[in-house]
N, CA, C and O of each residue as an XYZ file, in Angstrom:
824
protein
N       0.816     -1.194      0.000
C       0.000      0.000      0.000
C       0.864      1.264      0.000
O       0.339      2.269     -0.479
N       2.142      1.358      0.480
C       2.923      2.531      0.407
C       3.131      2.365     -0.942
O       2.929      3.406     -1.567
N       3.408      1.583     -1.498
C       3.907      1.818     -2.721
C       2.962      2.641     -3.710
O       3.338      3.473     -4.536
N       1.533      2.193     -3.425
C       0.306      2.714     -4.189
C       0.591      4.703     -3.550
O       0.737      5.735     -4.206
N       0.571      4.548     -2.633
C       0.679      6.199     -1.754
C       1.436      6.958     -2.579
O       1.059      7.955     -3.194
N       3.092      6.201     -2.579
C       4.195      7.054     -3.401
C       3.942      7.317     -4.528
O       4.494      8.235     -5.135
N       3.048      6.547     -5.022
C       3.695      6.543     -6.526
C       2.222      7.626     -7.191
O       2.319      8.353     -8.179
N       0.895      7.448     -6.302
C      -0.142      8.629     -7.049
C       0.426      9.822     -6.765
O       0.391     10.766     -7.554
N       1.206      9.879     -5.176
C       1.677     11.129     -4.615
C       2.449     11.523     -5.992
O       1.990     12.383     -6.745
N       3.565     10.881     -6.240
C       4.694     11.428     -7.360
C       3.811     11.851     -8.559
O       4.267     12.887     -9.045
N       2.493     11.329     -9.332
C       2.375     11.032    -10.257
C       1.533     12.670    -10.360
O       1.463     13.318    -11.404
N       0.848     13.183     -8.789
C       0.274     14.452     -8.785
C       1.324     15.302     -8.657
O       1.037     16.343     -9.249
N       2.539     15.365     -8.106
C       2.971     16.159     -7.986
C       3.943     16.638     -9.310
O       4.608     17.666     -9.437
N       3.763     15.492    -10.242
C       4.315     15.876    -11.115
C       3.464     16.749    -12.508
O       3.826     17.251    -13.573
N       2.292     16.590    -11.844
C       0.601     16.860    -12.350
C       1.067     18.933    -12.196
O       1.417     19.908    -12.861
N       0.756     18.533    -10.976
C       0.782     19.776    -10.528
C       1.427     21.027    -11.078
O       0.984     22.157    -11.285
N       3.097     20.242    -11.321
C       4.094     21.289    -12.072
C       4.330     22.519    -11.229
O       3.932     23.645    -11.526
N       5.044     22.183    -10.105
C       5.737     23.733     -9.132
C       6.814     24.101     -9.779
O       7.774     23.343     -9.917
N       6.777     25.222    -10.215
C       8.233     25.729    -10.078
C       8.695     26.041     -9.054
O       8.081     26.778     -8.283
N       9.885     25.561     -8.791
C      10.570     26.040     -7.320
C      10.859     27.559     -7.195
O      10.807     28.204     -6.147
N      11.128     27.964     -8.259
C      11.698     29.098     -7.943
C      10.702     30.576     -7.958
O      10.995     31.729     -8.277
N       9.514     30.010     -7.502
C       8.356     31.414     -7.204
C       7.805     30.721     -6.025
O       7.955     29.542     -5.703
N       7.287     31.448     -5.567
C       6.622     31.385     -3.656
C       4.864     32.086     -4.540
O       4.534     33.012     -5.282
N       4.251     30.984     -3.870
C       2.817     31.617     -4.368
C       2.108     31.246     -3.453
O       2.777     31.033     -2.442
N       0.606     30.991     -3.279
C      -0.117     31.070     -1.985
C      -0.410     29.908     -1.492
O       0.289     28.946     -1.808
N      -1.618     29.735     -0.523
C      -2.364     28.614     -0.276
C      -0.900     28.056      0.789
O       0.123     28.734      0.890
N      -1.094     26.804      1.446
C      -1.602     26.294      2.681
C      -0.034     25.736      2.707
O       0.653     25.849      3.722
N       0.552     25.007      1.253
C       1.429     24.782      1.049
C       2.102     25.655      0.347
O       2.921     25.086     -0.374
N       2.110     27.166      0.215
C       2.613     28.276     -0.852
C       2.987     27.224     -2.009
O       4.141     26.796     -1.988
N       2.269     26.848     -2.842
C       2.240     26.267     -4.240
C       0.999     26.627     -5.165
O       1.031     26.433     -6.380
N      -0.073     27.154     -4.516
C      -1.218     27.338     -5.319
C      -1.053     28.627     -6.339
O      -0.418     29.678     -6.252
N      -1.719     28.191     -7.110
C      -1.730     29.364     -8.478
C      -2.357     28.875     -9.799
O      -2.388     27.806    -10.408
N      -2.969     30.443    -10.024
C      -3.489     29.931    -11.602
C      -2.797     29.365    -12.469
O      -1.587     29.585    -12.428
N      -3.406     28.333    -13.674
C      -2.498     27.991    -14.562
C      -2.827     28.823    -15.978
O      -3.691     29.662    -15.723
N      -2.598     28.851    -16.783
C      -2.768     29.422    -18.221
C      -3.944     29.108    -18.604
O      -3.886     28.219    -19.454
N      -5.317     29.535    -18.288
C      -6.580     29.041    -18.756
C      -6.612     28.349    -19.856
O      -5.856     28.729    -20.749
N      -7.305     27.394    -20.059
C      -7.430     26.155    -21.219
C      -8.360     25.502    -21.537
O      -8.350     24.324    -21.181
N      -9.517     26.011    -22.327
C     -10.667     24.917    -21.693
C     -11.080     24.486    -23.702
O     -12.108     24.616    -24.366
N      -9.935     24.059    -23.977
C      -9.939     23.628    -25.607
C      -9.115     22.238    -25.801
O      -7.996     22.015    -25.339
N      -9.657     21.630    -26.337
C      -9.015     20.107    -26.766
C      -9.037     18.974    -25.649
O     -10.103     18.697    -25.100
N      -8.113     18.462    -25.388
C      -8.456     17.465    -24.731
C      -8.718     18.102    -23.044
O      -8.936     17.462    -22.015
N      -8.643     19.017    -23.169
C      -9.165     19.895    -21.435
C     -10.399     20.703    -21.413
O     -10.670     21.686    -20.722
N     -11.043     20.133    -22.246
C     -12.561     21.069    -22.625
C     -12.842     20.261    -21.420
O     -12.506     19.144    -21.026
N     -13.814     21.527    -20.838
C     -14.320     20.896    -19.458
C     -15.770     19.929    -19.822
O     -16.110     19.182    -18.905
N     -16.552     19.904    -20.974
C     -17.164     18.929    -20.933
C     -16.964     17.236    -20.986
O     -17.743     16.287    -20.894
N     -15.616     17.364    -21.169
C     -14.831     15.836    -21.527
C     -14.733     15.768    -19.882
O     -15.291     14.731    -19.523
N     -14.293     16.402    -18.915
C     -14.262     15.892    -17.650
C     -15.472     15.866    -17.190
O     -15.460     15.363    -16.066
N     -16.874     16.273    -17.638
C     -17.610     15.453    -16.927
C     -17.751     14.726    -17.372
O     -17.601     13.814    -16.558
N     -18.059     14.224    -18.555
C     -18.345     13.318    -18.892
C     -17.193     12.063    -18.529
O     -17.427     10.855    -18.489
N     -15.936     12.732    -18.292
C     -15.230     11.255    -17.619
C     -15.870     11.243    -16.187
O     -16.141     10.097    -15.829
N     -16.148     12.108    -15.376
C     -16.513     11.611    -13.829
C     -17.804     10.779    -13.913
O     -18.071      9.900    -13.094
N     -18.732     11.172    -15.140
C     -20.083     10.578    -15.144
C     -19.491      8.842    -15.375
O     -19.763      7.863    -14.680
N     -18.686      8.919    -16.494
C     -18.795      7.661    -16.931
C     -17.957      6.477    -16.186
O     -17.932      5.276    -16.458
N     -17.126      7.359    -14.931
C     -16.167      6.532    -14.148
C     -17.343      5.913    -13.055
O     -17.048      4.835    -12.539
N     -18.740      6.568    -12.647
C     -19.620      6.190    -11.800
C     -20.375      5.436    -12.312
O     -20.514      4.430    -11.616
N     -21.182      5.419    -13.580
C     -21.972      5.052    -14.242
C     -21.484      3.551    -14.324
O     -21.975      2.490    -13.940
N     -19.995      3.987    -15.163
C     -19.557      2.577    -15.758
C     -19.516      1.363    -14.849
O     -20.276      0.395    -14.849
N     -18.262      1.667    -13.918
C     -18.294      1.158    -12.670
C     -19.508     -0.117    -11.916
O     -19.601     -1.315    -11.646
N     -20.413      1.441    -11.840
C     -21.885      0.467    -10.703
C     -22.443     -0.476    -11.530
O     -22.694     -1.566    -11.015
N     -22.731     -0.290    -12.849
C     -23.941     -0.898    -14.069
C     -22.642     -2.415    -14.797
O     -23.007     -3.413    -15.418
N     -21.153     -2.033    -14.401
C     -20.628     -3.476    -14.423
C     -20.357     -4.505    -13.329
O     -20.290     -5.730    -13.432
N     -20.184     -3.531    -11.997
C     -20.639     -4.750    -10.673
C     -21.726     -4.610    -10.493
O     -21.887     -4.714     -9.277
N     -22.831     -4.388    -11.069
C     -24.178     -5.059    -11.036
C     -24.069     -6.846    -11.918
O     -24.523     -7.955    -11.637
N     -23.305     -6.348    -12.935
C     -23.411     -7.324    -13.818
C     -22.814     -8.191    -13.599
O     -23.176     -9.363    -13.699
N     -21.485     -7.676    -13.158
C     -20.565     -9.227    -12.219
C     -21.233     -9.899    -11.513
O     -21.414    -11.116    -11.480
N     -21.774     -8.744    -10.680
C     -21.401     -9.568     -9.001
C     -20.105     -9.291     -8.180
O     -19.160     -8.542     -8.428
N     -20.290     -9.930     -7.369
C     -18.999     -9.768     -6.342
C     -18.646    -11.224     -5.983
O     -18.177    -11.225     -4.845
N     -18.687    -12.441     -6.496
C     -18.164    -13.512     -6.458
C     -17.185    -13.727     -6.908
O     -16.453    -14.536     -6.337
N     -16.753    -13.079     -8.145
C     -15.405    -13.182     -8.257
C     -14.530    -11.867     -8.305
O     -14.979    -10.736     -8.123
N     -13.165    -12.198     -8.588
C     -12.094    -11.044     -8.175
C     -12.071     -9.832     -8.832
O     -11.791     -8.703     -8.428
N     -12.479    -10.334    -10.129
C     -13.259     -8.684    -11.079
C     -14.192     -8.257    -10.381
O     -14.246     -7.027    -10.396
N     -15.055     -8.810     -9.693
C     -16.862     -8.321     -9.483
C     -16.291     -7.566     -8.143
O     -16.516     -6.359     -8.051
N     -15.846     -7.970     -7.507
C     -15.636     -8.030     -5.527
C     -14.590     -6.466     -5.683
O     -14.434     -5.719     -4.716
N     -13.971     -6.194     -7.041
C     -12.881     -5.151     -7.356
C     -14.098     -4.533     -7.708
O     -14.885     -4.176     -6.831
N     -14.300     -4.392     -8.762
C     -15.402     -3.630     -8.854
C     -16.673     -2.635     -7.954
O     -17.086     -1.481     -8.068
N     -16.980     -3.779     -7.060
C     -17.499     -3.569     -5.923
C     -16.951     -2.787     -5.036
O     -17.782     -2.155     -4.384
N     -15.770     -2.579     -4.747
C     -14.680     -2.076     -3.720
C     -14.819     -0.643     -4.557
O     -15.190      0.320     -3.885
N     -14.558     -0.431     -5.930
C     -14.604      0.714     -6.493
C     -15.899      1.559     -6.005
O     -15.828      2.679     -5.501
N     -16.933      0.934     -6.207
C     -18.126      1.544     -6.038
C     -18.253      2.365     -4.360
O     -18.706      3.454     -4.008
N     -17.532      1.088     -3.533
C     -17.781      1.711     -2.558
C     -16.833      2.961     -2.001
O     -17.032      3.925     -1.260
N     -15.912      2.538     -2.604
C     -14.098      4.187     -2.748
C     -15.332      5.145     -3.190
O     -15.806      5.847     -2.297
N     -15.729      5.209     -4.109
C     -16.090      6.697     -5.081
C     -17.470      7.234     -4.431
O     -17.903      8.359     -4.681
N     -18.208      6.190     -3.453
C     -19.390      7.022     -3.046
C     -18.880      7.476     -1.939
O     -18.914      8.695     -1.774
N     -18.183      6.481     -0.733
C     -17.715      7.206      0.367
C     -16.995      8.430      0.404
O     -17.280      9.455      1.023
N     -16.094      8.211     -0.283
C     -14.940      9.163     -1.222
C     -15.742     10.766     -1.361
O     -15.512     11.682     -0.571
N     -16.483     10.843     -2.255
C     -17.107     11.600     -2.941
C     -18.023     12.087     -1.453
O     -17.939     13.277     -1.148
N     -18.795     11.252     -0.645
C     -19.464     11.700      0.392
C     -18.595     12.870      1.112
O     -18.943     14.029      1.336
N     -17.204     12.146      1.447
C     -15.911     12.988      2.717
C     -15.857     14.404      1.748
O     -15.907     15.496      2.314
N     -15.761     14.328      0.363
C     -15.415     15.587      0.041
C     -16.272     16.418     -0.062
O     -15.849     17.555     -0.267
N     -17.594     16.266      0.016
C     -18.836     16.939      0.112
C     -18.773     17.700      1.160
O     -18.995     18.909      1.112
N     -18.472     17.082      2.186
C     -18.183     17.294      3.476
C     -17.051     18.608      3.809
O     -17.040     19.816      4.048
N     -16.275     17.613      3.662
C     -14.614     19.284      3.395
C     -15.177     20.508      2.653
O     -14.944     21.582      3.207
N     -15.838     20.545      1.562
C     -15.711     21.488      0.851
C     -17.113     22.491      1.353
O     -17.342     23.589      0.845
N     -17.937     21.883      2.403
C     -18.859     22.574      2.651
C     -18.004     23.307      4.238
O     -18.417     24.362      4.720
N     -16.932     22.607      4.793
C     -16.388     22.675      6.257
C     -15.825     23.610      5.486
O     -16.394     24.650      5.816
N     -14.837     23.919      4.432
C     -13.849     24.909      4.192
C     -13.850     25.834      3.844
O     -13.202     26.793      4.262
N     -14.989     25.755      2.505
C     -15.614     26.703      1.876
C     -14.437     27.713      0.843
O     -14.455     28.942      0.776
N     -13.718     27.018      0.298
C     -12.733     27.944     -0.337
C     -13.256     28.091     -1.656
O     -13.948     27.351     -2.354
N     -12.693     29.378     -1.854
C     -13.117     29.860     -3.490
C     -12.293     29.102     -4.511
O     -11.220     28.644     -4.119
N     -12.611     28.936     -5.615
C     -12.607     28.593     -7.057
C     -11.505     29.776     -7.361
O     -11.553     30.935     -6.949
N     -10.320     29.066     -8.343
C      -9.564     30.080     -9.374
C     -10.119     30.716    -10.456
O      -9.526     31.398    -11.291
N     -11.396     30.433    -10.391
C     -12.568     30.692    -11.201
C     -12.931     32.188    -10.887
O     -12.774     33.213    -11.551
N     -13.340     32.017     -9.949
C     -13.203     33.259     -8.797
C     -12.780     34.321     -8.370
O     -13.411     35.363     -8.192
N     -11.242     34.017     -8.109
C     -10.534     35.164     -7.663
C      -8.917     34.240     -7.666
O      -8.701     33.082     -7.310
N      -7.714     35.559     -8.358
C      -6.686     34.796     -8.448
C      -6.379     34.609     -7.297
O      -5.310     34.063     -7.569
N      -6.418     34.589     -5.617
C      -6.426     34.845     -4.710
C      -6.423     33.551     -4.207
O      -7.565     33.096     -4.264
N      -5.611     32.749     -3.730
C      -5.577     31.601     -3.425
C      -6.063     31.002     -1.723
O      -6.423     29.923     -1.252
N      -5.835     32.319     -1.229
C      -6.100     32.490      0.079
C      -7.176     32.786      1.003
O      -7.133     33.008      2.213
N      -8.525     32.729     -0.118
C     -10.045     32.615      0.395
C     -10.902     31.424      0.824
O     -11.511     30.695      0.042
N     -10.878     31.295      2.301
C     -11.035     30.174      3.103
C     -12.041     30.689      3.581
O     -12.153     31.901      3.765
N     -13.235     29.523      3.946
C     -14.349     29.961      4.813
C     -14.834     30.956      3.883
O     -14.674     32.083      4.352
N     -15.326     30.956      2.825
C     -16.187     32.644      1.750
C     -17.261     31.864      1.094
O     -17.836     32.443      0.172
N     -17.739     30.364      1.462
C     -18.631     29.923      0.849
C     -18.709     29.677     -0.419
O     -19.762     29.817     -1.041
N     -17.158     29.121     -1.171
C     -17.006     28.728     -2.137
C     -16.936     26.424     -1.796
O     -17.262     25.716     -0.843
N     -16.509     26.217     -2.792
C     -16.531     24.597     -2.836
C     -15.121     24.096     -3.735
O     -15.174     23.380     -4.734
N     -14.248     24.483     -3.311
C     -12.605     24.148     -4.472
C     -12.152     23.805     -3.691
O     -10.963     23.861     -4.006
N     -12.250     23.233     -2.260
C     -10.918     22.458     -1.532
C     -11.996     21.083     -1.034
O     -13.053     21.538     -0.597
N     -11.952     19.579     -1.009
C     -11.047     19.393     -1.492
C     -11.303     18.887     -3.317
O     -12.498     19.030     -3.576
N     -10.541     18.386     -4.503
C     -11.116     18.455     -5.805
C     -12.156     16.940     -5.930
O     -11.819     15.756     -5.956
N     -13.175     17.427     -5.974
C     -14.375     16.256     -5.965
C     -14.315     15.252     -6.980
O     -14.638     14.107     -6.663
N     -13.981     15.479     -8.064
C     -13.766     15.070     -9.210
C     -12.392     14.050     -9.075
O     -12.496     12.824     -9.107
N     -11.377     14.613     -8.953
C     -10.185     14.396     -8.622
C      -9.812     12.766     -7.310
O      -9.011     11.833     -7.385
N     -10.983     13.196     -6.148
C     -11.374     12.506     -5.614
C     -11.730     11.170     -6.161
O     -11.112     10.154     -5.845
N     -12.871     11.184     -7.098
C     -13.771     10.125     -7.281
C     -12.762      9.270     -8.305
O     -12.749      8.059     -8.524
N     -11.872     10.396     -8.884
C     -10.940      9.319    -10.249
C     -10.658      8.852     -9.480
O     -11.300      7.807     -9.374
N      -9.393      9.094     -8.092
C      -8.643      8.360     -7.808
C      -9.253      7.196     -7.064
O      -8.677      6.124     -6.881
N     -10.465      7.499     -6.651
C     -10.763      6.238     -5.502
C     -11.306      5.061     -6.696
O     -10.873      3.910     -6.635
N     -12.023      5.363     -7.479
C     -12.267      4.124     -8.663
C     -10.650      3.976     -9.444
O     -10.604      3.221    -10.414
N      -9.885      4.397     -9.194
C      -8.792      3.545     -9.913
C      -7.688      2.653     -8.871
O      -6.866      1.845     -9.305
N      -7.859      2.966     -7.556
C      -7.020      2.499     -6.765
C      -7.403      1.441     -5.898
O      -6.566      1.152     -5.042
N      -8.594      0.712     -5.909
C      -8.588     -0.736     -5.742
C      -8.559     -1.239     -6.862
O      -8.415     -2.416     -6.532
N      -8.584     -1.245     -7.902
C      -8.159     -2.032     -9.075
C      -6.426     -2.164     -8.972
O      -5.792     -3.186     -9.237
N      -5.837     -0.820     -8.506
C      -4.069     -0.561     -9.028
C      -3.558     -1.842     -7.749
O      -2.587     -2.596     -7.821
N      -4.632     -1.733     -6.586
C      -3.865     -2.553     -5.337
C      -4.248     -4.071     -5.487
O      -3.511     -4.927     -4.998
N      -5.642     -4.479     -6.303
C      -5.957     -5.876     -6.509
C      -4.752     -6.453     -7.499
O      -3.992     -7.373     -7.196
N      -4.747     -5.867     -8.486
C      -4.319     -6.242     -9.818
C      -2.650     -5.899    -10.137
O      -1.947     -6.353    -11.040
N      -2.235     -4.755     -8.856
C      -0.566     -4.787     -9.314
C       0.514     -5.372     -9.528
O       1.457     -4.892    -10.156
N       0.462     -6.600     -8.961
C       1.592     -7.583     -9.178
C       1.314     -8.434    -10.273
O       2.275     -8.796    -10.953
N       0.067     -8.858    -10.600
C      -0.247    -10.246    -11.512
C      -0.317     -9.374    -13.273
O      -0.336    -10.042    -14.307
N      -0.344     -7.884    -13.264
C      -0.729     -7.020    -14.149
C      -0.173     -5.906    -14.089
O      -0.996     -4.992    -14.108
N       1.041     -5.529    -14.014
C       1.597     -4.409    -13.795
C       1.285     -3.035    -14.871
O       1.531     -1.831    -14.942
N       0.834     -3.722    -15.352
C       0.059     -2.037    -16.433
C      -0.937     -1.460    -15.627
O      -0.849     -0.235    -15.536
N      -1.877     -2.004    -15.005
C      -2.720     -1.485    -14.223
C      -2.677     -0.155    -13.655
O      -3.639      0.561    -13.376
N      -0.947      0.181    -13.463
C      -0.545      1.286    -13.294
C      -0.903      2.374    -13.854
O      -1.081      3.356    -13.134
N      -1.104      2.476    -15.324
C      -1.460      3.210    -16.283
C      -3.062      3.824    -16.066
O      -3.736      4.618    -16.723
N      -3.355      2.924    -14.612
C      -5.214      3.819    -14.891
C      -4.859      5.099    -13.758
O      -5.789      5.634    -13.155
N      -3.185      5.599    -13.500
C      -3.123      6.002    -12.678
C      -3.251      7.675    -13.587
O      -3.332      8.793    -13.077
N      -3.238      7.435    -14.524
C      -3.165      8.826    -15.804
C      -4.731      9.416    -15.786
O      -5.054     10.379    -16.481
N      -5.295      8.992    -15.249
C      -6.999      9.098    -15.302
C      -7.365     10.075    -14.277
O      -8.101     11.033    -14.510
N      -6.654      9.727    -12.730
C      -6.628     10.987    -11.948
C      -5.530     12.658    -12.311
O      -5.708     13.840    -12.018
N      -4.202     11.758    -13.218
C      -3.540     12.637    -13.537
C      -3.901     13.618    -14.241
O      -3.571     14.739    -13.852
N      -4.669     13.478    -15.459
C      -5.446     14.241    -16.923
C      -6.531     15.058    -15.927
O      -6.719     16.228    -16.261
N      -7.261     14.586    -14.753
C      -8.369     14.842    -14.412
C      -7.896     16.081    -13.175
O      -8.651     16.944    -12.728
N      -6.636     15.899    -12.851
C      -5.678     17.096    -11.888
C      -5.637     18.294    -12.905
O      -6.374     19.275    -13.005
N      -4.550     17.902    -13.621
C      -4.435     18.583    -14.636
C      -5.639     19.685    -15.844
O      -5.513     20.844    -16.240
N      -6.633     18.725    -16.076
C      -7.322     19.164    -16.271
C      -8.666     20.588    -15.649
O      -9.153     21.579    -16.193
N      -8.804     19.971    -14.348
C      -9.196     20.972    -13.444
C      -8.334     22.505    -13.172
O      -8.952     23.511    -12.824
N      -7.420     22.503    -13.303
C      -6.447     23.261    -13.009
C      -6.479     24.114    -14.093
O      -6.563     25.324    -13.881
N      -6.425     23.673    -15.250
C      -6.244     24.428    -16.439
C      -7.927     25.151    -16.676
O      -8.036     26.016    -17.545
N      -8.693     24.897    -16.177
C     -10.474     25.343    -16.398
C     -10.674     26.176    -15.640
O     -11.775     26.721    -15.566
N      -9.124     26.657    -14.478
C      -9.619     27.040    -13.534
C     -10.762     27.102    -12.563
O     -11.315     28.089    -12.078
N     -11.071     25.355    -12.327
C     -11.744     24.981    -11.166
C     -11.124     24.427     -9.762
O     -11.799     24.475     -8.733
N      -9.794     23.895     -9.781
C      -9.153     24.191     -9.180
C      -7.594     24.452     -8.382
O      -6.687     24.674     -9.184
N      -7.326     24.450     -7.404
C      -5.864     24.835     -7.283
C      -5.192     23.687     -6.778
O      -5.817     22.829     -6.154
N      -3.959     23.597     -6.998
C      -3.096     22.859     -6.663
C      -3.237     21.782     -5.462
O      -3.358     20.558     -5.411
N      -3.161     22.879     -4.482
C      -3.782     21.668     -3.416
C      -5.128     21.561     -2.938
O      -5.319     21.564     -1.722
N      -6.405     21.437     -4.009
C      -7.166     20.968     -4.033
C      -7.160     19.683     -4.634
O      -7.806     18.760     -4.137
N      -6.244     19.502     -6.029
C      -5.973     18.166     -6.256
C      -5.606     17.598     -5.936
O      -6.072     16.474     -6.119
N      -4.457     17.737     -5.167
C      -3.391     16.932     -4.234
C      -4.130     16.668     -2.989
O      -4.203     15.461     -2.757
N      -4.776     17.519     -2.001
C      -5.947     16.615     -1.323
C      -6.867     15.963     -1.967
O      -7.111     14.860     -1.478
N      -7.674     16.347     -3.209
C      -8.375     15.267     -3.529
C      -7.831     13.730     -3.950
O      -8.565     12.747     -3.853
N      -6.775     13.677     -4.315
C      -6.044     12.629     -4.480
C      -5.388     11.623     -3.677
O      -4.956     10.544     -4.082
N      -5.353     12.090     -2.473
C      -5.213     11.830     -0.758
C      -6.353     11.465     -0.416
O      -6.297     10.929      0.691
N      -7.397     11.494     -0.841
C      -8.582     11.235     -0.178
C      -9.037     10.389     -0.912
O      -9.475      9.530     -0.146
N      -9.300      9.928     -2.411
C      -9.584      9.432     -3.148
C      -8.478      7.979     -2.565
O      -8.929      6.892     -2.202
N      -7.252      8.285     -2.604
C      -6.458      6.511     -2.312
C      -6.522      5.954     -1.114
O      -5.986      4.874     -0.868
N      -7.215      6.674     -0.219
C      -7.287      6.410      1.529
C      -8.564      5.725      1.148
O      -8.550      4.504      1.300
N      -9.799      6.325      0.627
C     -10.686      5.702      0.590
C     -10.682      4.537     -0.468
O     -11.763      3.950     -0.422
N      -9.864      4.031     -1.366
C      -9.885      3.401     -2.346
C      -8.590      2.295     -1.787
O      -8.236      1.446     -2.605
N      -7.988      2.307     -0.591
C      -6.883      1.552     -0.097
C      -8.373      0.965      1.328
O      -8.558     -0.244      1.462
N      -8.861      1.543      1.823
C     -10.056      1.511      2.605
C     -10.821      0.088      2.575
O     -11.070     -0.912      3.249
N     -11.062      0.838      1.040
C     -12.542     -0.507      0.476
C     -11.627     -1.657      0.159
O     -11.819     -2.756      0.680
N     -10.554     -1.423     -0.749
C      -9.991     -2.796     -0.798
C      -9.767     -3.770      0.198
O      -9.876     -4.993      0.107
N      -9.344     -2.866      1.447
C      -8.510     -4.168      2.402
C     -10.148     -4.856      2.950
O     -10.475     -5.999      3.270
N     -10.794     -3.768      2.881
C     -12.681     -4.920      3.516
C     -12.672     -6.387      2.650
O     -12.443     -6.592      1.458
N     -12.938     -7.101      3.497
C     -13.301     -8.572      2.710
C     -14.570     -8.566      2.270
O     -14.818     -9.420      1.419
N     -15.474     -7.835      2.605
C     -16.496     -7.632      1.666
C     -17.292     -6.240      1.476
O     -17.859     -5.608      2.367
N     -17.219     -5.966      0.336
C     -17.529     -4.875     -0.051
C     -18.995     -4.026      0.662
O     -20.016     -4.712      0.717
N     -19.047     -3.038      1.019
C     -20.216     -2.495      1.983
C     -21.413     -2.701      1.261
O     -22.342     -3.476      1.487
N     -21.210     -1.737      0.198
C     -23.003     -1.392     -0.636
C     -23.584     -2.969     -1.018
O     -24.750     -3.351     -0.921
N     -22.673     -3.573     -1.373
C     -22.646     -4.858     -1.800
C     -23.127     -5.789     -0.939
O     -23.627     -6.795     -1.444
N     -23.097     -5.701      0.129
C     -23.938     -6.297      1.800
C     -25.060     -5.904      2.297
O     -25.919     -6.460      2.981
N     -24.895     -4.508      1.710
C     -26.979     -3.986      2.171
C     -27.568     -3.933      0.876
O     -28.538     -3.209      0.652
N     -26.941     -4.794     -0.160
C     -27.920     -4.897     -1.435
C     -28.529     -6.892     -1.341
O     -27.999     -7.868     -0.810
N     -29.980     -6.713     -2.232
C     -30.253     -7.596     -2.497
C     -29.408     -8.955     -3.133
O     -28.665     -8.701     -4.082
N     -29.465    -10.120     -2.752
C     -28.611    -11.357     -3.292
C     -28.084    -11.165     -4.824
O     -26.938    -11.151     -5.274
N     -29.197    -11.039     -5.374
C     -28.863    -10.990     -7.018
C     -27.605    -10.236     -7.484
O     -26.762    -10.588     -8.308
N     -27.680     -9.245     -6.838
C     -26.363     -8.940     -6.577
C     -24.824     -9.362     -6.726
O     -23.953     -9.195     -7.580
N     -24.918    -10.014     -5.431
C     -24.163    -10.865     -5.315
C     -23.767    -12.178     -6.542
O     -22.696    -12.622     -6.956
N     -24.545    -12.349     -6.704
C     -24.538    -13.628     -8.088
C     -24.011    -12.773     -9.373
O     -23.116    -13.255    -10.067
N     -24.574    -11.496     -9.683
C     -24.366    -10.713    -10.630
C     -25.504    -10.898    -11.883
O     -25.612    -12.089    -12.174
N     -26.266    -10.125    -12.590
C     -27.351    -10.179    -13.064
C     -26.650    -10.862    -14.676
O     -27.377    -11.497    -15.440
N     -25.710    -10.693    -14.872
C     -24.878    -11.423    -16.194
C     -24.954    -12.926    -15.943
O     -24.947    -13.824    -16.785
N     -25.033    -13.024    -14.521
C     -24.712    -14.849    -14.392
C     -25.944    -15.343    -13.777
O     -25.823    -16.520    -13.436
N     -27.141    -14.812    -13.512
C     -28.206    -14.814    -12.546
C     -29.019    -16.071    -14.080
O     -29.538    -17.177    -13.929
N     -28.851    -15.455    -15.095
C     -29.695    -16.045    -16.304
C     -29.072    -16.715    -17.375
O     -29.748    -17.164    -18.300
């Protein structure tokens, strides 16, 4: 599991892109606008439509598994990372209330009844990709590669100016805690207060 920690940590911080050599604001003096961008592959309708389709996809294929086997039970673990996940940051961002780069270049507006700390989005990639990266890393070492999904989705936010630096980098902290969380459960939560069929998976039920 450290290894999973280091390596999203490295993979945002390389997301992020600090230059060392300027002092800028926020909590870790790293926050700052990036060069607004909301054309080509950073059009902000492509990121929802990836957060829609990382939830969508997800639930409507461990329906279809099941959780009997090691795809379905992964699957399952995802579902439960990205709702809990997604719940905690609901949470932070209503406790913190920081403004959007959207907003104000001002990195330092805490408590003003904004919603940019921590990145919700950012969140939900990482927690649906990181019980798959911890089931599947040794027997499948590409698996690694679904780690570009929270990266594009850092990156991406940043450039739409929705949000700052260490909004992604906490959302990405929160997303693998909760997605290191669901994995180590031997059985998946939502997946226990749902009906049997479930469990069997509606692909194998018929």
């Amino acid at each position: 599991m450290r290894r999973i920690l280091l390596a999203l940590a490295l993979t945002l911080s390389v997301v992020v892109g600090i230059p060392a050599a300027h002092a800028y604001g926020g909590p870790l003096g790293i926050d700052h606008r990036l060069a607004y961008d909301n054309a080509g592959i950073w059009k902000r309708t492509y990121q929802v439509d990836l957060a829609y389709c990382e939830a969508l996809c997800t639930l409507v294929a461990a329906s279809l598994e099941g959780g009997q086997t090691r795809f379905g039970r992964t699957l399952w673990q995802s579902v439960d990372a990205m709702t809990f996940s997604s719940l905690a940051a609901q949470g932070l961002k209503m406790t913190f209330g920081r403004e959007r780069p959207s907003y104000s270049p001002d990195p330092n507006l805490w408590f003003h009844g904004g919603a940019s700390f921590p990145s919700g989005e950012v969140t939900e990639a990482t927690s649906f990709v990181t019980p798959f990266i911890a089931e599947y890393q040794h027997d499948h070492p590409w698996v690694w590669a679904l780690a570009a999904i929270p990266a594009y989705d850092a990156e991406a936010r940043m450039k739409t100016w929705g949000h700052w630096q260490t909004d992604v980098l906490a959302g990405a902290a929160l997303g693998t805690a909760f997605g290191i969380w669901a994995h180590d459960r031997k059985q998946p939560l939502i997946l226990s207060w749902l009906p049997g069929g479930f469990m069997v998976g509606y692909a194998h039920a018929f």
